[in-house]
VMD Tcl script that draws the C-alpha trace (Angstrom):
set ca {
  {137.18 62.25 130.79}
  {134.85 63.90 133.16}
  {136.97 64.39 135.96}
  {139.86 66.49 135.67}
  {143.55 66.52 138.00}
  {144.47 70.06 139.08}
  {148.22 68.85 139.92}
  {149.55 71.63 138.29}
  {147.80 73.93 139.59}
  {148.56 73.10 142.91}
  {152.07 72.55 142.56}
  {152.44 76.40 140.67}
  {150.16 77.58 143.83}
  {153.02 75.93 146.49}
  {156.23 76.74 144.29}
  {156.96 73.13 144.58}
  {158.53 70.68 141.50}
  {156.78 67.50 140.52}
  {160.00 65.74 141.11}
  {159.92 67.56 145.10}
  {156.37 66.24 145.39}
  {157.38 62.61 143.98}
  {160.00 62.22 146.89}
  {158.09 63.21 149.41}
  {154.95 61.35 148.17}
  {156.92 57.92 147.50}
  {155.63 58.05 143.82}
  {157.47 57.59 140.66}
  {158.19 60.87 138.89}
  {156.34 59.02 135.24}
  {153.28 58.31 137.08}
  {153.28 61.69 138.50}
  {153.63 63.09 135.45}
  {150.69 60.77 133.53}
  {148.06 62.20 136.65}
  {149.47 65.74 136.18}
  {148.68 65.82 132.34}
  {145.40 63.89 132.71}
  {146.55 60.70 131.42}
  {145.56 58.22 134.09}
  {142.15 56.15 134.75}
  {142.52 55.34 138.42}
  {144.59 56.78 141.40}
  {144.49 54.94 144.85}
  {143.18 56.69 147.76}
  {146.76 55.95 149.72}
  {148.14 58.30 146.73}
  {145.60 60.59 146.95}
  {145.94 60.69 150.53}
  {149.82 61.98 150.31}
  {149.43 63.97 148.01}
  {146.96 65.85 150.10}
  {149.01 65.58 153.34}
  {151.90 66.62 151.24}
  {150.27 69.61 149.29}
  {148.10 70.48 152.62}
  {144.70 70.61 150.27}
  {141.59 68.14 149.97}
  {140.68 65.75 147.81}
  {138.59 68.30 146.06}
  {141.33 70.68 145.64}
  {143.18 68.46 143.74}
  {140.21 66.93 141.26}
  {137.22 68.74 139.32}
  {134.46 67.38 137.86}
  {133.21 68.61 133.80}
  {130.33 67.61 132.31}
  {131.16 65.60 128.95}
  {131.09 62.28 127.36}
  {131.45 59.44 129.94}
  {134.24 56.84 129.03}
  {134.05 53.29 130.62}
  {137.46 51.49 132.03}
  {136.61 48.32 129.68}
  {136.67 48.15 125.97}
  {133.42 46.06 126.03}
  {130.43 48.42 124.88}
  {127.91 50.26 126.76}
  {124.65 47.74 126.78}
  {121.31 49.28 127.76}
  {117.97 47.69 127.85}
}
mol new
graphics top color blue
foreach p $ca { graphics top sphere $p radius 0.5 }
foreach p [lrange $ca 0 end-1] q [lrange $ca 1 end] { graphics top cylinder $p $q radius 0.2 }
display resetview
């Protein structure tokens, strides 16, 4: 995937567990966990939003973007005229 999570990062960065950040976010320690090791295709912005209010960072702090393949959310192929 092209855009990368820099949860870890972060959290080494603020000496702060992903279970800590899970409580104070309101989010499930598993789906913390699937963003942290770059498992998940979506994220709401509400999330996004405390997690940013809860790390103190931006938006950008917490995602990167690297060039490579692009992957589509559906299974149907890619159809170009």
């Amino acid at each position: 995937m092209a855009i990368r999570v820099q949860l870890d990062r972060i959290l080494l960065e603020r000496r702060m567990s992903l279970t800590e950040l899970a409580d104070r976010v309101g989010v499930t320690l598993a789906n913390l966990s699937i963003l942290k090791t770059g498992k998940a295709r979506a994220i709401r912005f509400s999330t996004l939003d405390a997690l940013c209010r809860e790390l103190n960072c931006q938006p950008g702090d917490l995602l990167a973007h690297e060039p490579g393949p692009v992957e589509f959310a559906s299974d149907e192929p890619d159809t170009e005229a």
